[in-house]
C-alpha positions in Angstrom: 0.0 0.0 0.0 1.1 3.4 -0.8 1.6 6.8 1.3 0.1 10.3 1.8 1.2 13.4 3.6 -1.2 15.0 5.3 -0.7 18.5 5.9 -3.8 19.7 8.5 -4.9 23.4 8.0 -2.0 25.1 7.7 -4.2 28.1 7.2 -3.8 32.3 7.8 -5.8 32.4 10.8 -4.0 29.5 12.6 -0.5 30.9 12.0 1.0 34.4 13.6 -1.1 37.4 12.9 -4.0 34.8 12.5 -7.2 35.6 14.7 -6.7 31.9 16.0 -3.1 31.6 16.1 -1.0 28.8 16.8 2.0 29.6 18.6 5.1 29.3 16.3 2.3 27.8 13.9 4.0 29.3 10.7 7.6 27.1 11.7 5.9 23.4 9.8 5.7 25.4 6.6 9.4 24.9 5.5 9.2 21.4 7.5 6.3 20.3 5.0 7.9 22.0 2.0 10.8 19.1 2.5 8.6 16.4 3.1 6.4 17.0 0.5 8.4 16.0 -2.8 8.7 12.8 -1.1 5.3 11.8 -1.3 3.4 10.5 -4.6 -0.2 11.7 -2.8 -0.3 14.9 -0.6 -3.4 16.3 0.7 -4.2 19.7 2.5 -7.0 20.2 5.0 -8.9 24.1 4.9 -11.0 25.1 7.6 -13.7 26.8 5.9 -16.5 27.9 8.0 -19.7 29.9 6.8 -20.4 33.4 9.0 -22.0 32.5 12.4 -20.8 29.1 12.0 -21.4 27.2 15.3 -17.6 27.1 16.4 -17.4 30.4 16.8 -18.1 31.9 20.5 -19.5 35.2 18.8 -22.2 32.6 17.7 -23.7 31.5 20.9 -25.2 34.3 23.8 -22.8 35.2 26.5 -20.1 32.8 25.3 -16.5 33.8 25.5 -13.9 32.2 23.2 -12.1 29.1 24.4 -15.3 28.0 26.4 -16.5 24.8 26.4 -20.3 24.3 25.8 -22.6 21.6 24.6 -23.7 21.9 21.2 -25.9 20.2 19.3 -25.2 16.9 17.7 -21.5 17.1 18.7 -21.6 17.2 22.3 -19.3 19.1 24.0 -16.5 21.3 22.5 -14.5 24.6 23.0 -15.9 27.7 21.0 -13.1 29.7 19.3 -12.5 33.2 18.1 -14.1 33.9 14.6 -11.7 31.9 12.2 -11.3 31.1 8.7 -14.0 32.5 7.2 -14.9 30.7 3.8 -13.3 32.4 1.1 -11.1 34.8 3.2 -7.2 35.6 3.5 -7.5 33.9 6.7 -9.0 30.7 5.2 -6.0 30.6 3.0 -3.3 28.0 2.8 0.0 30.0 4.2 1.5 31.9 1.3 5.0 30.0 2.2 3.2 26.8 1.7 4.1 24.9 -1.9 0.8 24.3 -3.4 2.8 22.5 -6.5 2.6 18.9 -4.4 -0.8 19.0 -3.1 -3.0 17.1 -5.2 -6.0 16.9 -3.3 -7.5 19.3 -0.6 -10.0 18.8 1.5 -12.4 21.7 3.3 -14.1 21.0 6.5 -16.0 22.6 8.9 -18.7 23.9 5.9 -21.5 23.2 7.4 -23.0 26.2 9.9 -24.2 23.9 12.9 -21.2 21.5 12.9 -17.7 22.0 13.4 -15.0 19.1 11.9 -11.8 18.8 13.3 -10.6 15.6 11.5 -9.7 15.9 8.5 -12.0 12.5 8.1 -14.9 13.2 9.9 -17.2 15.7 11.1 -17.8 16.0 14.6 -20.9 14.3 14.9 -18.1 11.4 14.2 -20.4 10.2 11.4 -20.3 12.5 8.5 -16.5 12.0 6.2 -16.0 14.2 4.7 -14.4 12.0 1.6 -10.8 11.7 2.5 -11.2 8.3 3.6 -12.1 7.0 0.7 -10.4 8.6 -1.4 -7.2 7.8 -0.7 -8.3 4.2 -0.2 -9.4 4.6 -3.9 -5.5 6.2 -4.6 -3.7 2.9 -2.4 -2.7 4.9 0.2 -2.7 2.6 3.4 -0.6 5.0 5.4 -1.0 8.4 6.5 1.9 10.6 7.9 0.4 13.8 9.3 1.6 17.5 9.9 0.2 20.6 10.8 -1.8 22.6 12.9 -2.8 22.0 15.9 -1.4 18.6 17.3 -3.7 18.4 20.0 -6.9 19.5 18.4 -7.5 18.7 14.4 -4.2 16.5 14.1 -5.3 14.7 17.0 -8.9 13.8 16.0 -7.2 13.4 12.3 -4.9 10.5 14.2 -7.5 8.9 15.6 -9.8 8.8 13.0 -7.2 7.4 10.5 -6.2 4.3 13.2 -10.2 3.6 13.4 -10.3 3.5 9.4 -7.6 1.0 9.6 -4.7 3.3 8.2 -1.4 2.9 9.5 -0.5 6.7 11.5 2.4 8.4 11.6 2.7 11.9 13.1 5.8 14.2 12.1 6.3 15.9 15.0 8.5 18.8 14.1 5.9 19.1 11.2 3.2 20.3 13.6 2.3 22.9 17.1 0.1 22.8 19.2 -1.7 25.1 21.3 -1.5 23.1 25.0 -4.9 24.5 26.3 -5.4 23.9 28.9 -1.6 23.8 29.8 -0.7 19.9 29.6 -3.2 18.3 27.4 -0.4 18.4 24.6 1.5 16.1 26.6 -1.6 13.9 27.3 -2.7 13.8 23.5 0.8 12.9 22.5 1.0 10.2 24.5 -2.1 8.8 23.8 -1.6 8.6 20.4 1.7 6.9 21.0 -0.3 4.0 23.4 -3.0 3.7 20.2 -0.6 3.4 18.1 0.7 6.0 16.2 4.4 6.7 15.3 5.7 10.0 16.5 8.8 10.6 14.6 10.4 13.5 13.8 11.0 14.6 10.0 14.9 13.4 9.8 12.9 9.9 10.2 10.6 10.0 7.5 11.8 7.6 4.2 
């Protein structure tokens, strides 16, 4: 079985200057720009949410950003600041990003009462959003991720991928996280190490 790169929303808004910004979140650009040529199939993930979208803490009365609340038909998850707005400079790939290996990309987070963190699910955890399948359909049995952040949308990308039956990999220097609250990186890490993912770092990827 063949091998993708998947680089997870490595987006405006999520590096700095972004209105959601991961800390140091623009350093896996030149990291991916390596791996990249390496790797017959890459595929990019976009945040792309509609305005009032139901991630956004603006969205729900009273809410303040990085709350968690229970919304409907995904239980319970952190609202965030207003973020990659479909169609804006936010919502775009970094501009150091090279776009010339990406052959697919997939936007998530479309719909205005769901959010999607994985890049293979919504988070009702029963909508895909295609990627699964398609890179079944391209032989990919083996996923290496990257981007941002590890302990949110790379995270739930891991998991999904080891529930679909891919083989995980997570390049570790390829991705940041945000760590809030202060710890959970840790704790995500190392969960994905007992389930069975490969952390590696990029001087370790073939």
């Amino acid at each position: 079985m063949g091998r993708a790169l998947l680089a997870i929303d490595v987006q405006n808004d999520f590096c700095p200057g972004g209105s959601l910004a991961v800390p140091e979140g623009e350093r896996v650009v030149p990291v991916i720009n390596r791996l990249a040529p390496r790797f017959a199939t890459v595929a990019a993930t976009q945040d792309w949410h509609p305005p009032g979208h139901v991630s956004f803490a603006s969205s729900h009365r009273g809410a303040s950003p990085f709350q968690s609340l229970e919304l409907p038909g995904a239980g319970r998850q952190m609202v965030w600041p207003v973020h990659c707005l479909a169609g804006s400079r936010g919502a775009e790939l970094h501009p150091g990003l090279e776009t010339a290996p990406i052959s697919l990309i997939v936007r998530k987070g479309t719909r205005l009462t769901l959010d999607s963190y994985s890049a293979f699910f919504e988070n009702d955890r029963r909508t895909p959003t295609g990627l699964g399948a398609c890179l079944r359909e391209l032989g990919c049995g083996e996923v290496y991720l990257c981007g941002l952040a590890t302990d949110v949308c790379v995270y739930y990308t891991a998991l999904d991928a080891l529930a679909l039956g891919f083989t995980v990999d997570l390049v570790q220097d390829a991705c940041r996280g945000i760590d809030v609250p202060a710890g959970s990186l840790r704790e995500r890490l190392r969960e994905l190490s007992a389930g069975g993912v490969r952390i590696l770092d990029s001087s370790e990827v073939p």
